[in-house]
C-alpha atoms as one frame of an Amber mdcrd trajectory, in Angstrom:
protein
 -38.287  24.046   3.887 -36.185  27.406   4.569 -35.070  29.378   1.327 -33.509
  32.414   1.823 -35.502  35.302  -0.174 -32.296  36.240  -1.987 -32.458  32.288
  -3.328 -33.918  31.551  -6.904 -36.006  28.610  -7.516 -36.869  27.606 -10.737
 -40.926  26.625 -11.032 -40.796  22.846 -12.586 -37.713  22.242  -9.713 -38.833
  20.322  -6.370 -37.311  21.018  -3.967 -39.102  18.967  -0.601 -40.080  20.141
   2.831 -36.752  20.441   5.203 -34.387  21.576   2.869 -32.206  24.468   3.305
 -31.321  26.800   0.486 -28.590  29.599   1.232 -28.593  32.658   0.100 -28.305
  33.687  -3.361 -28.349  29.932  -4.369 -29.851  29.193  -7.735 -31.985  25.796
  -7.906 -31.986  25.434 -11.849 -35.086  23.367 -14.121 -36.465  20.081 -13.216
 -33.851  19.729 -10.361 -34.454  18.111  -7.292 -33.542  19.225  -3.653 -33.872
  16.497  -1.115 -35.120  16.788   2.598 -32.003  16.621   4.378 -30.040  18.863
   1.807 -28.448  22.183   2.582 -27.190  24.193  -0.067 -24.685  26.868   0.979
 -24.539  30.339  -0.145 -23.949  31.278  -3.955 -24.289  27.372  -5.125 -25.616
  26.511  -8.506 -28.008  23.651  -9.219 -28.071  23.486 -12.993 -30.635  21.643
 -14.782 -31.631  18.067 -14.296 -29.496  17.773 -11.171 -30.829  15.895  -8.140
 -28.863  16.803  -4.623 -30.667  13.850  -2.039 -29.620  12.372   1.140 -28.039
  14.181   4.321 -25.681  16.259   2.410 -24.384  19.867   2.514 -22.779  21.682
  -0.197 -20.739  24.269   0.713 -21.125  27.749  -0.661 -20.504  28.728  -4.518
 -20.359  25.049  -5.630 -21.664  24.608  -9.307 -23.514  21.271  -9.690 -24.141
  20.637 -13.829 -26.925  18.787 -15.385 -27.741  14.782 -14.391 -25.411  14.321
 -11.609 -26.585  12.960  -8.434 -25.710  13.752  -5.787 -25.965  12.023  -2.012
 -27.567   8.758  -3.361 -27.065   5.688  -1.049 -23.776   3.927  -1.063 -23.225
   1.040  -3.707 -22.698  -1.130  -1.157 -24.894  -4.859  -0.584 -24.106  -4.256
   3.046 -25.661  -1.089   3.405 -29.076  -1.071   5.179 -30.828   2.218   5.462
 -28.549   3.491   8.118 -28.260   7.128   8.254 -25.362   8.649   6.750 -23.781
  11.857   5.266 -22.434  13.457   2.707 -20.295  17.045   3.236 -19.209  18.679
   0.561 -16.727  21.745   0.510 -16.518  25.132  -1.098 -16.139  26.091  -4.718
 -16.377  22.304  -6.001 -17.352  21.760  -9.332 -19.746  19.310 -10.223 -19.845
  18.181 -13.792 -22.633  16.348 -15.869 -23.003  12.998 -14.519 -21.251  12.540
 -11.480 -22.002  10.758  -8.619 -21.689  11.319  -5.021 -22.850   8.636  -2.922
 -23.341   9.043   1.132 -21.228   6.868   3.848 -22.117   3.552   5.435 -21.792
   3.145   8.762 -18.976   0.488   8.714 -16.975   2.953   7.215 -17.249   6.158
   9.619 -20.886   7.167   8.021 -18.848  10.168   6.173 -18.426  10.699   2.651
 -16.246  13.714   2.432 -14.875  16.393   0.135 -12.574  19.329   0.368 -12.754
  23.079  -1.389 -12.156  23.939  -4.807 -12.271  20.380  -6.262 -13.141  19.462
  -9.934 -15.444  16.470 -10.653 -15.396  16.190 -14.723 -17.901  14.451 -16.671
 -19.181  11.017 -15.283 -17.001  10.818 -12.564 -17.904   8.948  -9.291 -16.638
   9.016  -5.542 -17.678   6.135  -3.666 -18.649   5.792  -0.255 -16.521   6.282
   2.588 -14.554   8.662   0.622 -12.335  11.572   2.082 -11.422  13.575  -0.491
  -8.991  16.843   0.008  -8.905  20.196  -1.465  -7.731  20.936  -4.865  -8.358
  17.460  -5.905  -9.160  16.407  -9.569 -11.182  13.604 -11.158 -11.097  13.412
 -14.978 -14.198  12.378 -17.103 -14.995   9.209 -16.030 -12.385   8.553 -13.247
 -13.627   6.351 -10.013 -13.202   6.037  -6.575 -14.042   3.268  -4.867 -15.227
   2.878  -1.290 -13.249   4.291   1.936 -10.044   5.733  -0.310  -8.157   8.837
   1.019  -7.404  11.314  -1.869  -5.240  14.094  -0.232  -4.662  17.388  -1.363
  -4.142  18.323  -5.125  -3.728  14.947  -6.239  -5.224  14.403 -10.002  -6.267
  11.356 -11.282  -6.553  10.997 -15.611  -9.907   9.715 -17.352 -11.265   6.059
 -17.246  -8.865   5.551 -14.179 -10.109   3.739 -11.186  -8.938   3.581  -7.657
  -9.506   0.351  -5.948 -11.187   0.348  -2.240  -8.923   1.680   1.129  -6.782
   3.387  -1.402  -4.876   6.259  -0.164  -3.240   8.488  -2.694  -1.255  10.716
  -1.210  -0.832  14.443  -1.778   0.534  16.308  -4.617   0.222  12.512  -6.672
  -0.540  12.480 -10.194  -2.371   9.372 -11.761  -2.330   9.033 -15.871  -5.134
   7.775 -17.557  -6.701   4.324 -18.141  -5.063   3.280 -15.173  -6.044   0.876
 -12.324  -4.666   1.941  -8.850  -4.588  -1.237  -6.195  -2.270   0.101  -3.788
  -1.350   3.351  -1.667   0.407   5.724  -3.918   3.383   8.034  -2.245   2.840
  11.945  -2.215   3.808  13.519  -5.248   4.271  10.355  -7.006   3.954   9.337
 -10.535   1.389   6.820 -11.487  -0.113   4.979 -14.868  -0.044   1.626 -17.370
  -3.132   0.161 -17.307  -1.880  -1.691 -13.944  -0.605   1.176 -12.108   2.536
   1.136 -11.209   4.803   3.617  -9.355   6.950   5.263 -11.811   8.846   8.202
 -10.546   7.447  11.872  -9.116   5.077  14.289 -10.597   7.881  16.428 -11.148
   5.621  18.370 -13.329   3.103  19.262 -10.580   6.047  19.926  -7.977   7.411
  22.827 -10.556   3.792  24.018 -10.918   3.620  24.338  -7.303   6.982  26.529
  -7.267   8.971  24.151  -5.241  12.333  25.480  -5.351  15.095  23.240  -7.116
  16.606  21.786  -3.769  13.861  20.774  -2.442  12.892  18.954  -5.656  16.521
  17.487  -5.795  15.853  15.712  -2.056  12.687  14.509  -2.976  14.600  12.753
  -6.127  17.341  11.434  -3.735  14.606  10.492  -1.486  13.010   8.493  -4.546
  16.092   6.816  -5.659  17.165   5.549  -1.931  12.976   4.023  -1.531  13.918
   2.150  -5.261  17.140   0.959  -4.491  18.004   0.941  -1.169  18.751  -2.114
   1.410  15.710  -3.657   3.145  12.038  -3.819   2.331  10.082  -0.786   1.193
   9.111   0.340   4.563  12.838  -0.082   5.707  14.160   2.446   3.478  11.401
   5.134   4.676  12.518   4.414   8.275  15.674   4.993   7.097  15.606   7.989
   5.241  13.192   9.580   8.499  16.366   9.666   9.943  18.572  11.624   7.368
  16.363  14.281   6.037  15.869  17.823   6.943  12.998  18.260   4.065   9.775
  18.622   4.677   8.421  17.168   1.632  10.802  14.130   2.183   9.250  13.432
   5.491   6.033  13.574   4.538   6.862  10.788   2.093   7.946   8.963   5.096
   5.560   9.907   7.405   2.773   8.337   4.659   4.446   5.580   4.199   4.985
   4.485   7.870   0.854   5.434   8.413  -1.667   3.580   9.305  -2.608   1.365
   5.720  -5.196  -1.062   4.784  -3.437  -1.598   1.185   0.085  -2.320   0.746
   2.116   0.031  -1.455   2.974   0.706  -4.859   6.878   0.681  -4.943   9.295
   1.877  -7.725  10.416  -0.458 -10.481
């Protein structure tokens, strides 16, 4: 065990020969600090929250009460294997959420980005590679080996089914069941989630100046209504834009996929 003298360590919290505590880290009441854990510098363990596995949270993270965090996959075919967990920077952790470790069919890597907020009883499956920026609503899942890029946010009670890939900027609404790759900066929800136009919303937040939202609408309209299948139209508009946000629509849709896609209707 190595915690740094500047670390605090609450007296009814365990934490178990091997781990590594940062500096300035708080480990809060009756939590509980596996022996492959390293906490990063300024993190927070609140009360009642167990970090376990081979996992490393990155510095100033805030982990709240109950969650748990680098549990073994929910997965039948997982045997013991050793596998990770990484967590980012500045995540927030809130009560309940689970974080479980990779398998090694699946790369052995669960993953997550900086600045990321978990709410209430939210879970991200194994095999997970989650981006920065990224949020999960109370009780939103993830199943095994999905791809959540940057800034996407996904609503409450909404699940996302395994090999997944959401892509950046994306917005999912709530009570909603994702089955199939969803486009950057799309639009997402009905309780069988379908593809129903951009997060236009998200792409104002983000300052995106009125052109470049205007190409990515064009860009929309020629994917719903175009000549060809869905993947035709992408190849097709990969050779007419000059936007950057329009060909990295294309350039997710023409990826490598394990899913098909949700298309416009």
């Amino acid at each position: 065990m190595a915690v740094d003298p500047s670390a605090k360590v609450h007296p009814s919290a365990i934490v178990e020969d091997g781990a590594v505590i940062g500096p300035r880290t708080v480990v809060g009441p009756f939590s509980v600090v596996g022996p492959e854990v390293t906490l990063g510098a300024d993190v927070v363990l609140k009360s009642h929250a167990v970090v376990t596995g081979w996992t490393e949270i990155g510095d100033e993270t805030v982990i709240f009460p109950f969650s748990n965090i680098g549990d073994i996959p929910q997965d039948l075919k997982f045997a013991g294997e050793r596998t990770r967990l990484i967590v980012g920077k500045r995540n927030r952790i809130r009560e309940n959420v689970t974080l479980n470790t990779g398998t090694e069919g699946g790369g052995g890597v669960t993953k997550v980005g900086d600045d990321c907020l978990f709410m209430m009883g939210s879970h991200v499956g194994h095999d997970a590679q989650v981006g920065d920026k990224v949020i999960l609503a109370n009780n939103a899942a993830l199943a095994g080996h999905c791809v959540i890029e940057d800034e996407v946010i996904i609503g409450g009670l909404s699940g996302i089914h395994q090999w997944v890939r959401v892509g950046r900027g994306a917005i999912i609404g709530a009570v909603t069941m994702v089955t199939n790759d969803v486009i950057p900066f799309g639009l997402v929800q009905g309780p069988r989630g379908a593809l129903d136009g951009l997060n236009l919303v998200g792409l104002k937040r983000r300052g995106l100046p009125r052109a470049e939202i205007a190409e990515l609408r064009a860009a929309y309209q020629a994917l719903a209504q175009g000549e060809g299948a869905f993947q035709e139209r992408a190849r097709g508009l990969a050779d007419e834009t000059e936007s950057d946000y329009v060909r990295e629509v294309v350039d997710f849709i023409l990826g490598e996929s394990d899913r098909s896609f949700l298309t416009p209707r």
